[in-house]
TORFI-635661 format. One record per residue (C-alpha): residue in one letter; x, y, z. Coordinates in steps of 0.02 Angstrom, whole numbers, padded with zeros to 5 digits, always signed. Example, Ala and Ser with C-alpha at 12.3 -4.5 7.8 and 13.67 -1.06 7.14 Angstrom:
a+00615-00225+00390s+00684-00053+00357
This chain:
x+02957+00431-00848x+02945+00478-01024x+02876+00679-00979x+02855+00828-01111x+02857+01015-01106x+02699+01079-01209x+02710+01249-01299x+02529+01300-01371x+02453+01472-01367x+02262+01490-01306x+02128+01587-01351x+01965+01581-01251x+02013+01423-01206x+02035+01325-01373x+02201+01296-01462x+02259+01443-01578x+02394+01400-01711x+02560+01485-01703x+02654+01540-01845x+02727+01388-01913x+02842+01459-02016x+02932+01602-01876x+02905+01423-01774x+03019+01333-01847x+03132+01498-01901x+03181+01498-01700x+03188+01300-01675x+03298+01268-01809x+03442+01414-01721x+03446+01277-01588x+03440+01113-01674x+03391+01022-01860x+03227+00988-01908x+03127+00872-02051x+02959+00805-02064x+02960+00628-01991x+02843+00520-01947x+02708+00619-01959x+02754+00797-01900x+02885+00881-01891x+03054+00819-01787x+03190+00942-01722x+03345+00873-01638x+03474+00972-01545x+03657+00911-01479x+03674+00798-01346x+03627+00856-01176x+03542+00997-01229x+03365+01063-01229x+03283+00899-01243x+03302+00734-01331x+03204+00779-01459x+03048+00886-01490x+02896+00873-01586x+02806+01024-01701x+02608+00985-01728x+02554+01067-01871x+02599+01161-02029x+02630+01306-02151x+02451+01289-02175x+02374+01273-02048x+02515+01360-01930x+02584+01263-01753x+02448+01188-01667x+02595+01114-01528x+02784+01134-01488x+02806+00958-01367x+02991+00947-01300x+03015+00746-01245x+03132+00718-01082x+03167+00911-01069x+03326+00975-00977x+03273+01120-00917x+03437+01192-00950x+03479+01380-00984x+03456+01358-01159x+03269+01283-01149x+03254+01431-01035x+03299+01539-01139x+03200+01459-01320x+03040+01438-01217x+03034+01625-01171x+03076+01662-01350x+02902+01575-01379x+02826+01668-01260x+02879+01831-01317x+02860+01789-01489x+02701+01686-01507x+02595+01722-01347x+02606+01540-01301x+02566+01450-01123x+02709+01326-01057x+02656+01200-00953x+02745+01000-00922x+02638+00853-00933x+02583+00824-00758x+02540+01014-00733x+02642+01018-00592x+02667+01207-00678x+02569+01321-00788x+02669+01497-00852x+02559+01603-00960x+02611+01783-01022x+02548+01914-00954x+02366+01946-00965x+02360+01753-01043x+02267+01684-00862x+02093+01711-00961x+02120+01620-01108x+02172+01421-01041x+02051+01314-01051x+01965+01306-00886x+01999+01129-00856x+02200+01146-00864x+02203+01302-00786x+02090+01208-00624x+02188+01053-00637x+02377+01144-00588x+02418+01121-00427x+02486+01281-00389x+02380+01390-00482x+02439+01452-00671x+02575+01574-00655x+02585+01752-00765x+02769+01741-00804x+02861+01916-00872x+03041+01857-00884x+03165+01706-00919x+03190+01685-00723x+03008+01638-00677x+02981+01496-00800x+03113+01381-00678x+03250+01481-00590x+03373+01326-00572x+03437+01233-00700x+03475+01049-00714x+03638+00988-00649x+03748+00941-00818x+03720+00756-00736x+03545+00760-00698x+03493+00669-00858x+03510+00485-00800x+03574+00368-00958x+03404+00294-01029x+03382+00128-01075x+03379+00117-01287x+03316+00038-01446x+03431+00097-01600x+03345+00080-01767x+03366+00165-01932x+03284+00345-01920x+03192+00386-02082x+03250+00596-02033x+03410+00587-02086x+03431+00733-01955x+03361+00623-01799x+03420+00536-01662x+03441+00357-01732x+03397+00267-01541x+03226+00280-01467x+03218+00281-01285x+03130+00207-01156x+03108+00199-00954x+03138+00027-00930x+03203-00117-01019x+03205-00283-00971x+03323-00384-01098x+03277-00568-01052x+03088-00550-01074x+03128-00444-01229x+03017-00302-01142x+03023-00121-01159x+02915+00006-01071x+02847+00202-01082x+02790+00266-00939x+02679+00420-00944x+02619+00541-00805x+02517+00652-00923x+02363+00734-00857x+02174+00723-00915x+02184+00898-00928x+02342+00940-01015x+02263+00827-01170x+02200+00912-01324x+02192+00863-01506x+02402+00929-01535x+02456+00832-01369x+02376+00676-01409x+02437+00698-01574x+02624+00711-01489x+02589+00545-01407x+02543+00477-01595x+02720+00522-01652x+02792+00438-01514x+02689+00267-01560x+02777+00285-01714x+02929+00320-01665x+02924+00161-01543x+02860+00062-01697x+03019+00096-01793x+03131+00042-01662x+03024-00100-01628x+03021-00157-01807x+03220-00156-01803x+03217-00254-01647x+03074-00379-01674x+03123-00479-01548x+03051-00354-01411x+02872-00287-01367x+02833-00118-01284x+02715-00090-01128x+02633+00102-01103x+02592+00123-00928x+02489+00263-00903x+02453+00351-00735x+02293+00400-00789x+02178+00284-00855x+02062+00439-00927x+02234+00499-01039x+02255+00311-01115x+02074+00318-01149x+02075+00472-01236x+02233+00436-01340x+02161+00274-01399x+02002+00376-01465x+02114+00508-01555x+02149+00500-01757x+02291+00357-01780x+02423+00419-01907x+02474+00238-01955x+02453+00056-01925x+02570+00017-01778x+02643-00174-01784x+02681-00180-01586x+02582-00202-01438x+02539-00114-01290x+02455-00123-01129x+02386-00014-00996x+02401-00007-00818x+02338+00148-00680x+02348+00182-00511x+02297+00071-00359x+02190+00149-00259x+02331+00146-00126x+02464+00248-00243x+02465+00429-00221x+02453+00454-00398x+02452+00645-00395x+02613+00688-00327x+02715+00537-00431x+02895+00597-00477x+02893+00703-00313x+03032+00652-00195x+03044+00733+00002x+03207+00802+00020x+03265+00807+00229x+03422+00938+00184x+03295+01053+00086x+03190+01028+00246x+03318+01109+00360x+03395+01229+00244x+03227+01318+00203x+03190+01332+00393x+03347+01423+00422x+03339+01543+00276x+03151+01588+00342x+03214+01610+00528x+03342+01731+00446x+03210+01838+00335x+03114+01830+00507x+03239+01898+00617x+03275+02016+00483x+03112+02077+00450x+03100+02098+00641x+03245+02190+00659x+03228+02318+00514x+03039+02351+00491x+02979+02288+00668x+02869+02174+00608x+02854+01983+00688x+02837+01864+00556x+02782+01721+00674x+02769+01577+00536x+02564+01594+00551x+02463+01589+00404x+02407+01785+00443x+02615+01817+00431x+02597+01807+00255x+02474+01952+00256x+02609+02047+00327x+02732+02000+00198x+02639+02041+00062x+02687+02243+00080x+02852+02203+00098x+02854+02113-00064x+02765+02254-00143x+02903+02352-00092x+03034+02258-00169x+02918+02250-00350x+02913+02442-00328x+03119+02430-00331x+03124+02280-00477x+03023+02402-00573x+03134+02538-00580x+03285+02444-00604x+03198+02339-00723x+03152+02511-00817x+03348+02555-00829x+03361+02420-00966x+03309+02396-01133x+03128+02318-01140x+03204+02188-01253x+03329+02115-01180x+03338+01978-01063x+03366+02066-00880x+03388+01959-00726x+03373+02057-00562x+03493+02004-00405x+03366+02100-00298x+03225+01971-00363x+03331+01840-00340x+03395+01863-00167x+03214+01914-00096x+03142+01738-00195x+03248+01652-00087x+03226+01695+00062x+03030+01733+00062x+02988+01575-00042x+03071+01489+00087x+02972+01554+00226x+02819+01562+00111x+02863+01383+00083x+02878+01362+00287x+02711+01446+00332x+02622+01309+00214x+02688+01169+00277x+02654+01206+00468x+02501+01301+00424x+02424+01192+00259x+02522+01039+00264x+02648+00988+00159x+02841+00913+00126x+02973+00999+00050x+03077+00911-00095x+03108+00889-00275x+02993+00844-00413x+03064+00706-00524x+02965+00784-00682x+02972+00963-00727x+03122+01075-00679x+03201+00935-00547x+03296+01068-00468x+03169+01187-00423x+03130+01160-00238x+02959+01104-00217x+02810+01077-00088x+02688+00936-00101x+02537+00949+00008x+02455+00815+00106x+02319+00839-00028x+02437+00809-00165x+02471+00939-00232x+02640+01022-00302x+02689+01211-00276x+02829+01293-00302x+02848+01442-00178x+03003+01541-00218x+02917+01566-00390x+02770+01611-00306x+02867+01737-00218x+02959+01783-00385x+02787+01797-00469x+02747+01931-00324x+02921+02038-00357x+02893+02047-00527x+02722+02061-00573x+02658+02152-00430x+02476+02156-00347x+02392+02032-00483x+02506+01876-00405x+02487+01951-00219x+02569+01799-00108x+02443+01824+00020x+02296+01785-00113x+02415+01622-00170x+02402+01576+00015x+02233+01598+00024x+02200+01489-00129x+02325+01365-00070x+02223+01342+00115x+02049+01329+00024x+02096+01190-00103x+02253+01106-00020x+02213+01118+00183x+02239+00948+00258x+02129+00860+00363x+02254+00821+00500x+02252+00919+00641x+02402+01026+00645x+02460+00962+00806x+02444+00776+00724x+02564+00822+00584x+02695+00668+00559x+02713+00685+00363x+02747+00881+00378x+02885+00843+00522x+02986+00686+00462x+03142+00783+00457x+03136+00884+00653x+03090+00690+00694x+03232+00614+00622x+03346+00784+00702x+03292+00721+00858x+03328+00527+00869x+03510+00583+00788x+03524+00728+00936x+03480+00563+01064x+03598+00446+00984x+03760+00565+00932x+03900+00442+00920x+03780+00301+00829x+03818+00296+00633x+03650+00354+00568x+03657+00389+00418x+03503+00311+00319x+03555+00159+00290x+03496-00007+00340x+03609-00052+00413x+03612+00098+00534x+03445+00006+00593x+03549-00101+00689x+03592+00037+00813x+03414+00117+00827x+03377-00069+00886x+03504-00076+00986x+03414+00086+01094x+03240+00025+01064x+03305-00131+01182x+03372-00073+01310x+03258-00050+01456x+03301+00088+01524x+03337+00195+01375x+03182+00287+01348x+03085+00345+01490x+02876+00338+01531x+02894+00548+01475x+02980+00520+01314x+02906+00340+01254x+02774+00414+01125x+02924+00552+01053x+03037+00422+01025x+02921+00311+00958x+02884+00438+00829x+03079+00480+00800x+03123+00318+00779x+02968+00281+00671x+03002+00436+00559x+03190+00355+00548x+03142+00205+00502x+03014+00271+00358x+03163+00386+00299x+03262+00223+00308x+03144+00150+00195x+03089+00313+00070x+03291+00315+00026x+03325+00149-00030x+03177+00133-00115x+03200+00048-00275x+03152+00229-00367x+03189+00378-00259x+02982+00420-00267x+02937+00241-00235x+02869+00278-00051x+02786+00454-00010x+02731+00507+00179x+02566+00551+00218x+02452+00566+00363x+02303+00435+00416x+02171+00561+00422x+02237+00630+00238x+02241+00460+00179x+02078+00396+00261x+02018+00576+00151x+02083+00511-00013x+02059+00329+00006x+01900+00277+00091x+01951+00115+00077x+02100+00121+00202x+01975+00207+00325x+01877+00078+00320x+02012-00076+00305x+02128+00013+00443x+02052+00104+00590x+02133+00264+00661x+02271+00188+00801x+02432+00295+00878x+02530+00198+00765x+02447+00241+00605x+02468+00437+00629x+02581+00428+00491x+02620+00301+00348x+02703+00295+00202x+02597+00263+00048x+02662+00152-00143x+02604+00094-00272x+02624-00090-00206x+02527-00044-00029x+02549+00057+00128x+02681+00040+00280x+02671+00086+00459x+02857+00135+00532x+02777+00208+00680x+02668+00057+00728x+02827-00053+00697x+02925+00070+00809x+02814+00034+00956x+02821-00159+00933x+02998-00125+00948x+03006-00044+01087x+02912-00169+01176x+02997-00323+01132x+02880-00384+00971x+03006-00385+00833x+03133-00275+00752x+03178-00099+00646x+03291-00180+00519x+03225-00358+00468x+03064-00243+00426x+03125-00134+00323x+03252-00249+00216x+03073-00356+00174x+03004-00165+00105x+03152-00105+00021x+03198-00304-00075x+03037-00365-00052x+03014-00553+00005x+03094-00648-00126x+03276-00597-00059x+03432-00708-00034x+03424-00815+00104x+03590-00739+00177x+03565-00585+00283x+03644-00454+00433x+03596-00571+00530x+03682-00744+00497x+03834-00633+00450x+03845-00564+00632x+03786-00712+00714x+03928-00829+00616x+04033-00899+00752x+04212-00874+00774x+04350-00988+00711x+04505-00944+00836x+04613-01066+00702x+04577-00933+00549x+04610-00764+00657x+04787-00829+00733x+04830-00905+00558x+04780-00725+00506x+04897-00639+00653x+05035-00770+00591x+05033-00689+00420x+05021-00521+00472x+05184-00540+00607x+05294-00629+00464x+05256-00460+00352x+05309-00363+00478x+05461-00447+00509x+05513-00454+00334x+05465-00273+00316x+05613-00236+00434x+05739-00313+00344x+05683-00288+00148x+05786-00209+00042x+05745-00165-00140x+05819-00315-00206x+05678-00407-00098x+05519-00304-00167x+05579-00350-00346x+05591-00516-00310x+05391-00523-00251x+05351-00402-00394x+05203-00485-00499x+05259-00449-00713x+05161-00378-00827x+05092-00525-00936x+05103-00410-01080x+04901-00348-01088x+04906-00264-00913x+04993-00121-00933x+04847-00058-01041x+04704-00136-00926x+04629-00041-00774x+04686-00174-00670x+04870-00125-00725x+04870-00016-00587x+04929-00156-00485x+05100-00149-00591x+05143-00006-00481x+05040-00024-00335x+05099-00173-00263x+05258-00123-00218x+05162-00008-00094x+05046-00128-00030x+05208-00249+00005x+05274-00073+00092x+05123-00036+00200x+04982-00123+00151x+04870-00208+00292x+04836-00402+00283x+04645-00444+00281x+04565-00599+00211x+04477-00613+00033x+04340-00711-00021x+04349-00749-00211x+04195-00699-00300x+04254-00772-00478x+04411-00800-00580x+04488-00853-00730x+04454-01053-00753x+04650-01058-00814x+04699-01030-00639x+04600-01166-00557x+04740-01299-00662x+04936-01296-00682x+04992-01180-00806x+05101-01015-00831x+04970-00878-00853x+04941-00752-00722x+04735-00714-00738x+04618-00581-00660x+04474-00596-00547x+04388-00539-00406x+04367-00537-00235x+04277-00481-00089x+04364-00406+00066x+04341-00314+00238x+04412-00194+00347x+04325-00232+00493x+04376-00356+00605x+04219-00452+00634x+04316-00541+00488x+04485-00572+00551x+04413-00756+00639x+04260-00787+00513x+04330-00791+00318x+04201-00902+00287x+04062-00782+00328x+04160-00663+00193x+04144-00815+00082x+03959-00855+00111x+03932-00659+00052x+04039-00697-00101x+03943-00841-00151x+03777-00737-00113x+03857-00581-00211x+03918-00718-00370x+03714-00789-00375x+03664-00607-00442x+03794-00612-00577x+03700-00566-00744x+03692-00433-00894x+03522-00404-00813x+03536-00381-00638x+03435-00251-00557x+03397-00184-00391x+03530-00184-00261x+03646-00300-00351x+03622-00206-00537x+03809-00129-00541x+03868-00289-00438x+03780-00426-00545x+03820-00330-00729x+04006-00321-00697x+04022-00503-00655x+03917-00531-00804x+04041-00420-00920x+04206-00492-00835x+04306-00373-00940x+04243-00262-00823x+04389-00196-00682x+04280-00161-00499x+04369-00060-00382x+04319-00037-00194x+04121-00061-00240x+04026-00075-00080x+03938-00231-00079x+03744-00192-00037x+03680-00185+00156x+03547-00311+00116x+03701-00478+00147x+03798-00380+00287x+03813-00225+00400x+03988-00242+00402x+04080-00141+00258x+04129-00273+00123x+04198-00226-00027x+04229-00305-00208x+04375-00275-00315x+04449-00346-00476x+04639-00413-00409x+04764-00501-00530x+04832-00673-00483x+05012-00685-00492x+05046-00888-00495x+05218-00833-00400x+05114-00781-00269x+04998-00936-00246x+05049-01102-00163x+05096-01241-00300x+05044-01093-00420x+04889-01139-00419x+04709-01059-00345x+04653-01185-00237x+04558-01111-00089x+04414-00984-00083x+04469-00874+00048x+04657-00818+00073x+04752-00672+00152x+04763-00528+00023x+04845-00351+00030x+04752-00168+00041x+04784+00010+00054x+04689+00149+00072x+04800+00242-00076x+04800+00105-00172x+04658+00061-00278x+04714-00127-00345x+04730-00261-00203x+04844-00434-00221x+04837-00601-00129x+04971-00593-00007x+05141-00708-00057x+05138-00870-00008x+05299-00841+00058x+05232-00737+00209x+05088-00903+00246x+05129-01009+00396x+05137-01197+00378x+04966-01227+00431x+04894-01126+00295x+04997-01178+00167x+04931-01367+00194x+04750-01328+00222x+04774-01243+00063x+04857-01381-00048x+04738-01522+00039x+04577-01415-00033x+04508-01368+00149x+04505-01175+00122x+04331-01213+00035
């Protein structure tokens, strides 16, 4: 998503312009600035701040907007957006008002409509630490798909980017989550710059088009009514929200680790609250009436450290910190047993802040909330902030009926029935959960709704995490969806196996309901969710033919007959013998990735263990006679459901080979695009779940014609070498084949 971090100072709720000039004076210490297209454009170094930000206004008429696109929220944004603060007075706030941080005192003069529409309530913020207090891992900034073009600002970025590209249609996309209410004359206006930028790159790509999706309808409405600032040449269309998409909470993405970790930090402020002021915080809502005091405690103490330093200077207090922690987190705990809500990570905004999204859909952040508390005192009183939260973000579901809230103590407790199964989210891992859900006498009359839900939460989670965007699916409850979506309630009546769902923007699912058809016979966990998570138009090839192939007893004692003559000649070997097998450099390798096999195959002659390969592709020059030793690739396996079916391992190769282009997405993307380069050197890349459960991976190998029969590659599967500590693998020498191999080979049958 294409998001922004707005900087604009209020006064009784209309814009008031900032001092362009002392703007710009504290911009341009970070990054270089000139006016293009149609405001002003400041650019800072890569992987820093933002990738690029746009000034509304001028010396005139003074800053109307600062508008950081794709922000970092790094130390240093930190740091120049409390400058602003300081400085200017100014309100920061991201375009899907997932947060709202005024100065002090500043609460009265937002425009009511902004200051209603933030989920969490606007925040007074009085230091660096309460605008985000993590920062953006220095990876966190996923490569975006570009357009370059010549930049009229000499001083700008000279690529334009985008969400999505898709290079065979020629299509480029913007997606944008901004709010109704975070629009004003300067934001729109931040959106017009953006049109032109996307013109420019547009016009030195005419080949493509660009598509603005909008997750409001309201906000594309509204921008198309604003004051153009130029004839744009490209063309756009709009698109909004189903009425099945929880369009509210987009970008936010439940987080099972965050889940557990938060629990235990609050049962540790719990048992130490207990323990050193005798007071039972008992995870009720009325607990956070009793925390309150405690937290006005600690402000008392942040205060007069905080008076020990200079009033202008930044001052971070490991007391505030420490106490943010640990109350947020049971803050955090007390609203989603007593509200309703997940815990997780918003994909917009500061991505590392943990994050709660009720079953209303709403966003709050609660170790800020907490932070607010320490440092401001009695005007951001948690227990107030819990009261608001109940009023406007109570679900309907009865507490007791809470499946979204409790995903994660669901999932705990199939994994605590099934401790020596592999589950570990993957779909593959289904196979086990349906290995339980059949046998008879697994579950018993007691535990049969439980499970059901455990296995149904499982299989949702299953689902959520391979998602083809990690906020693709979001839980939620029937009677919060019925709530939101009349619709549903009146499409889907209320069944045990609708108590909770998971809600996108192509429709709704129902793990639960599928867990009880499991359970009694009507269908399965993992055929279900690989038609969610590819959708219907898959390969035919799936888990399923691949463990059903039969066994050829010919292949696996050909295989054993390979193997043994290794051995043997492993005994006897001396170095003389290795150089004799050793492949030669062809005079390129040595300074190609795959020259690692230069080296390396002296240890996989040494100890390397015999498996078969499947060849995925290969240079044409060594499918006729000749003298050139070529690169390729291959698939191979470990496991030895393979060891008596290399033609299974094949069928996955030519299944793996069909995705092979410069556009491949989904599943196969990384796959698909390296066959597509061929330069491109694979090593030990797990092919995806969705062909096999078995762990099959491809690697580039190099084919030595010394090691092939007749020199030549004439079969599609063959017995090839591997090591753990050895990242190249090589077809085994035909030297170690036994005389049955060696003929199917030569007479074409290996195919």
């Amino acid at each position: 998503m294409t998001a922004f971090l707005f900087l604009q100072r209020f006064h009784d709720g209309k814009v008031a312009p900032m001092p362009y000039d002392d703007v710009m004076t504290s911009l341009r210490r970070h990054g270089k600035a000139r006016r293009w297209p149609a405001d002003t454009e400041v650019t800072f170094g890569p992987d820093k701040i933002a990738a690029s930000c746009t000034v509304i206004g001028d010396a005139a008429t003074g800053a109307a907007c600062i508008a950081f696109e794709r922000p970092r929220y790094d130390a240093a944004l930190r740091a120049l957006a409390w400058e602003c603060i300081e400085r200017f007075g100014c309100t920061v706030f991201d375009d899907t008002l997932h947060s709202v941080s005024t100065p002090p005192g500043g609460l009265d003069a937002l425009p009511q409509p902004l200051r209603a529409a933030c989920a969490a309530g606007a925040r007074q913020v009085a230091g660096t630490a309460q605008l985000w207090s993590y920062d953006t891992a220095p990876d966190a900034g996923a490569a975006a798909p570009a357009l370059h073009y010549r930049n009229a600002n000499g001083a700008g970025r000279s690529m334009q980017l985008f969400d999505s590209i898709d290079s065979d249609a020629h299509q480029v996309e913007i997606v944008l989550g901004m709010r109704p209410q975070a629009c004003n004359g300067a934001t729109l206006r931040v959106l017009r710059n953006l049109e032109l930028r996307v013109d420019a790159a547009l016009g030195a790509n005419p080949a493509y088009q660009c598509e603005y999706r909008h997750a409001y309808l309201e906000v594309a409405r509204l921008l198309k009514s604003s004051p153009a600032l130029g004839v744009l040449k490209h063309c756009d269309s709009i698109d909004h929200p189903s009425w099945s998409e929880t369009a509210p909470s987009a970008g936010f993405v439940m987080d099972r680790a965050l889940s557990a970790s938060a629990g235990a930090e609050a049962a540790r402020l719990a048992t130490q609250v207990r323990e050193r002021y005798a007071i039972d915080l008992d995870l009720g809502a009325a607990s956070i009436d009793l925390l309150a005091p405690l937290l006005d405690k600690v402000h008392a103490m942040y205060r007069r450290e905080r008076a020990n330093h200079a009033a202008d200077t930044p001052y971070v207090s490991a007391l505030a910190a420490s106490w943010a922690a640990k109350a947020g987190s049971y803050l955090g705990a007390v609203i989603a047993r007593c509200i309703g809500a997940q815990w997780g990570y918003c994909l917009h905004g500061a991505p590392s802040e943990p994050a709660l999204r009720t079953h209303r859909g709403g966003i709050c952040f609660p170790h800020l909330l907490v932070l607010d508390h320490i440092v401001n005192g009695a005007s951001d009183n948690v227990a107030q902030r819990m009261r608001q939260l109940t009023l406007i973000h109570a679900s309907t579901t009865a507490r007791a009926d809470d499946v979204a809230a409790n995903v994660p103590a669901l999932c705990q407790m199939l994994l605590a029935r099934l401790p020596h199964a592999p589950l570990d989210f993957s779909l593959a891992s289904l196979r086990h959960v349906d290995g339980y859900l059949a046998q008879p006498s697994a579950i018993t009359a007691q535990d049969e709704a439980r499970m059901i839900m455990a296995c149904g939460a499982y299989l949702g989670e299953v689902v959520r995490t391979n998602g083809a965007t990690p906020d693709a699916w979001q839980w939620t409850n029937y009677d919060d969806a019925a709530a939101l979506h009349p619709r549903f309630a009146q499409q889907q009546p209320r069944e045990a196996g609708m108590r909770g769902l998971l809600d996108s923007a192509a429709g709704m699912a129902f793990p639960l309901a599928q867990a009880a058809l499991a359970l009694a016979g009507q269908g399965k966990l993992r055929p279900y969710a690989r038609q969610l998570i590819h959708g219907i138009n898959t390969a035919a090839l799936g888990p399923d033919e691949i463990n059903d192939w039969p066994c050829d007893p010919v292949m696996a004692g050909v295989l054993d007959d390979v193997r043994a003559a290794l051995i043997r000649w492993r005994g006897v070997a001396n170095k003389g013998d290795f150089e004799v097998l050793r492949g030669a450099d062809p005079g390129w390798l040595a300074d190609d990735p795959l020259g690692v096999i230069l080296e390396g195959q002296l240890d996989l002659l040494a100890k390397g263990t015999v498996v078969w390969g499947a060849l995925v592709q290969a240079n044409s020059m060594l499918f006729e006679p000749g003298v050139h030793d070529c690169p390729g690739d291959l698939l191979y396996s470990r496991d030895p459901h393979f060891d008596s079916r290399p033609q299974a391992l094949k069928r996955i190769a030519r299944a793996v080979s069909s995705h092979k282009s410069e556009t491949a997405a989904g599943a196969f993307k990384i796959i698909g695009q390296n066959l597509a380069a061929e330069t491109v050197r694979t090593f030990n890349l797990p092919v995806p779940d969705l062909l096999t459960d078995q762990e099959v991976l491809m690697s580039s190998f190099m084919a030595f014609r010394k090691h092939l029969p007749e020199r030549i590659l004439s079969g599609a599967w063959f017995p090839a070498l591997v090591h753990p500590g050895v990242r190249a693998v090589m077809v085994v020498p035909s030297w170690f084949w036994p005389p049955h191999l060696l003929d199917m080979w030569n007479k074409g049958q290996l195919y």
